[in-house]
N, C-alpha and C positions, 0 to 999 in steps of 0.2 A: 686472147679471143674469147666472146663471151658464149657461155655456155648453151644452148639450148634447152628451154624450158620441156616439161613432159607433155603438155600440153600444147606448144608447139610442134612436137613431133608428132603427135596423134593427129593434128590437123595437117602436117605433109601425109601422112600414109591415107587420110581419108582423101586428101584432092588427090591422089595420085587413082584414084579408085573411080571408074567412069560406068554410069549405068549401063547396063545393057536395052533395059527396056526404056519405049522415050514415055511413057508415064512416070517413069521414076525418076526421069530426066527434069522433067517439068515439076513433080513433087520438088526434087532438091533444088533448083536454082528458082523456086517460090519461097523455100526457107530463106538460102541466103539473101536474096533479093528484098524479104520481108526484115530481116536482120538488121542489114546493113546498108541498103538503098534509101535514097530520096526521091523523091516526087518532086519533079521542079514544074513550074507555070512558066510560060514565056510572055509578052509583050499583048499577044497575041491569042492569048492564052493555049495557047498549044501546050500538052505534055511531054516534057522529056523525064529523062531516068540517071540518076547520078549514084553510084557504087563505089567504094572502096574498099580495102584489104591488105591489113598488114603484111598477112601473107602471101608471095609472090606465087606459090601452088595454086591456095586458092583462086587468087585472081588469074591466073592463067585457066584454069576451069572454068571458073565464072564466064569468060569471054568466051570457050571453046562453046558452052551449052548454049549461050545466046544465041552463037552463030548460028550452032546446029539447028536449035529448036524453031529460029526465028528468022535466020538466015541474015540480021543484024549488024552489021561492023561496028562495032561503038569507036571512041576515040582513047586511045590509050596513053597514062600517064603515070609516070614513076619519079617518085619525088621523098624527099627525107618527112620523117615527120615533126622536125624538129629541131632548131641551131644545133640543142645539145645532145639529139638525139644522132642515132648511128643507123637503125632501122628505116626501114623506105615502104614509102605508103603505095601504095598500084592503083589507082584509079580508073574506072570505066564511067565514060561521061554518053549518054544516047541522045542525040538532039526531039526537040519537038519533031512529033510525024506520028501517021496515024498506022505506021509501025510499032511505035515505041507506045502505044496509047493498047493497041492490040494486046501486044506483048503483056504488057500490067494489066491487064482484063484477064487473060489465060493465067495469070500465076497470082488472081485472088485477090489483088491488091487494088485494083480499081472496081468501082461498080459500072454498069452499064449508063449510069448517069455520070461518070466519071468523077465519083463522090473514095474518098478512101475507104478502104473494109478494116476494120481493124483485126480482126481473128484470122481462121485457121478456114481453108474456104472447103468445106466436109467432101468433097467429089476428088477432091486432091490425092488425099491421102483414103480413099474407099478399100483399095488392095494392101494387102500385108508388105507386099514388094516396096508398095508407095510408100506406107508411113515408116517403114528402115529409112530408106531416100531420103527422106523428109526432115526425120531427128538429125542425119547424119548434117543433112546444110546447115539446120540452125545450130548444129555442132560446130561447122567451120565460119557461119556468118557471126555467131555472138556467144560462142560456146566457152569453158574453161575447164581443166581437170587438174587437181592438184597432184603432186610427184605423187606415189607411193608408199614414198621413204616416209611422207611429213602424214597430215591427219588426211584420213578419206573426203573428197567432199570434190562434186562433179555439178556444172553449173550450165542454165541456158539464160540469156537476157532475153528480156522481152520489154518492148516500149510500154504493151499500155497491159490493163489488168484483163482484158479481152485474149489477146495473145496468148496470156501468162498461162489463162486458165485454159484454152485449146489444148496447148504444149503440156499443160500438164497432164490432161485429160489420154490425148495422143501416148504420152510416155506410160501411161497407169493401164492401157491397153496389153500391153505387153505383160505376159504372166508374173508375178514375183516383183514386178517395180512399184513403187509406191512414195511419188514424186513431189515436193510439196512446195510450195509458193511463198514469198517471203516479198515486201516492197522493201525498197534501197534506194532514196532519196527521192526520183523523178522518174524510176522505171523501177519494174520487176523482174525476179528471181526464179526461178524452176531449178532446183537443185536434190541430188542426193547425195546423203551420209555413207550411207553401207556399202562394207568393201564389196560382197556378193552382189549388189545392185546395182554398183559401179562397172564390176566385171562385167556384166550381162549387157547391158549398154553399148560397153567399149566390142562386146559380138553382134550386137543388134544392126549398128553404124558402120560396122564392117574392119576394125582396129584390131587385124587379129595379131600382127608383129607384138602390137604393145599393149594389145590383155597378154599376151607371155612374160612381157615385162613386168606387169603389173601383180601378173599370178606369184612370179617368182618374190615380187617383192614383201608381196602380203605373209609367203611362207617364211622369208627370214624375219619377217617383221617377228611373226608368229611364234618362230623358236626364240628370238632374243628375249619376248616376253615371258614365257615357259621356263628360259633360263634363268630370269629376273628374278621370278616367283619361289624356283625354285633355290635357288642364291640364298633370296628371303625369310624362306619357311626353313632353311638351313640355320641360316645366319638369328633368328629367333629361338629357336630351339636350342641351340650353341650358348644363347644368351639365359636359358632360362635353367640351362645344365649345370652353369658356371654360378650362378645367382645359389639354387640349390646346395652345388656340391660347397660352395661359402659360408650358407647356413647350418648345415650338418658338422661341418670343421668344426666352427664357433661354439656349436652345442657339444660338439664328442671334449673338446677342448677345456670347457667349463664340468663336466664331467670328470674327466679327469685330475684338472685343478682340486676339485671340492672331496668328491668317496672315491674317484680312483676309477680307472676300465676293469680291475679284479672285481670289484663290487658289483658287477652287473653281470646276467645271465650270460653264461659260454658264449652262446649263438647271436647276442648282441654284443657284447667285448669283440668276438672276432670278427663282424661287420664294422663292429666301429675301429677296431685297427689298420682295418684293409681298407677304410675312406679316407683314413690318416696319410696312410701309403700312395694312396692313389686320387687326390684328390680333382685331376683332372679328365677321369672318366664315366661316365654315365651310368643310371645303374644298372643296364643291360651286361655293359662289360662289370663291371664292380662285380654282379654274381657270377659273370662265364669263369673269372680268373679265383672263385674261392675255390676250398676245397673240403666238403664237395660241392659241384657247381650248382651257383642257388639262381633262382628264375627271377624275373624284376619284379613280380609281384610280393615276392618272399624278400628281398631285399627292401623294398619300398615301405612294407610292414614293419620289418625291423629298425630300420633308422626314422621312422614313423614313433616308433614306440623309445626312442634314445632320444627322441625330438618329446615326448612329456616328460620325461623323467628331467631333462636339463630345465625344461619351463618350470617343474617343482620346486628345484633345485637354485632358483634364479628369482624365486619369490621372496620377497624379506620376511 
């Protein structure tokens, strides 16, 4: 069975989610409607209204708000999207009438000359209540949010650059978002990067089940990184210990070879025995275990100073 996307799930918890107010009833089924609807002409020229939806939520909302708003039955259709596909598209088809002509007039999409609007029609979305309602439709008519798990990035389509820039405008409304516009072949983009931006959003829309999903994922994300870093800056310093305590060997080593460890001051002879002995620990521990216990600074000095003496000593 295949899995469900995170982005699917966030558009069942939003269709399951029914306004109370009918201005924000009207706001959200202007988004989806603007999203995802056509505009057909008849013979006759009459207008009708054609809708679809992957998602069987959605489109059961979509139908319910019609009805409610408009009192509207449309004709209902459930069909695969595809030979190879497994998915089933829901269609809502409204015949020509001066119902359905109405109806696109109240949700911005027609003009009174029955010309298309291409933007975001400002009286819609007036109330704080409305423009939630609003983002939330064009969330479930053309919206996308990538898992958590993978890189942050939450998306709105919009047909034309009119739209784009409403949507974006609409979403920049809200404190802290900062929404930005991209085109992608023959329509546009309204998208955010930031996990914090995204969360905010996914409360704005009303997704509170899975901003928890989302919170929790950003925090493990958060510590794996932490732990990574922290691995890192281990695993570097591990390296840079081990490089070190190689080169003091080499020089105590040649030392030795040539005048001998007697031939050098007490206090560097018995540093340089005790790196001899110990040549896999750092020089923190190298002074905790002398006797008496020397500080890294006093250690660092000393094999500082066995480090010229072997360079002399290494000169032709």
């Amino acid at each position: 069975m295949a899995r469900i996307s995170f982005s699917s799930r966030v558009k069942g918890e939003l269709a399951r989610a029914y306004p109370e107010k009918a201005c924000c009833c009207l706001a959200e089924l202007a988004a989806i409607a603007r999203q995802d609807g056509t505009v057909t002409i008849g013979e006759d020229d009459g207008i009708g209204f054609y809708i679809a939806a992957a998602n069987t939520a959605v489109a059961r909302k979509l139908y319910r708000l019609i009805k409610d708003l408009f009192a509207i039955e449309g004709d209902l259709e459930l069909r695969r999207q595809g030979k190879q596909s497994r998915g089933r598209l829901c269609s809502i088809r409204l015949g020509a009438s001066e119902a359905t002509t109405a109806m696109l007039r109240a949700l911005g999409i027609l003009s009174p000359k029955k010309q298309i609007l291409p933007g975001i029609r400002k009286d819609l979305v007036k109330n704080k209540c409305c423009r939630r309602a609003y983002l939330r439709g064009a969330f479930l008519g053309g919206g996308s949010v990538n898992s958590p798990d993978s890189g942050y990035h939450l998306e709105f389509h919009a047909a034309n650059e009119k739209l784009a820039a409403d949507l974006s405008a609409l979403i920049n409304r809200f404190p802290g978002l900062q929404a930005k516009m991209s085109r992608r072949k023959h329509a546009f983009m309204v998208y955010l990067k930031e996990g914090d931006q995204i969360a905010d959003i996914l409360t704005i829309m009303g997704a509170y089940s899975h901003l928890l999903e989302f919170e929790n994922a950003r925090v493990m994300k958060g510590m794996s990184k932490q732990i990574r870093q922290i691995v890192n800056f281990e695993t570097a310093n591990l390296g840079k210990t081990v490089d070190a305590s190689a080169r003091q060997v080499r020089q105590i080593n040649l030392i030795a070879d040539t005048i001998g460890l007697d031939a050098l001051e007490p206090s560097l002879a018995q540093v340089a025995r005790m790196r001899l002995e110990n040549p896999e620990i750092n020089l923190k521990e190298l002074g905790e275990i002398m006797i008496p216990p020397l500080g890294k600074s006093g250690v660092n000095h000393r094999l500082r100073k066995i480090g010229e003496i072997a360079d002399k000593l290494a000169q032709p």
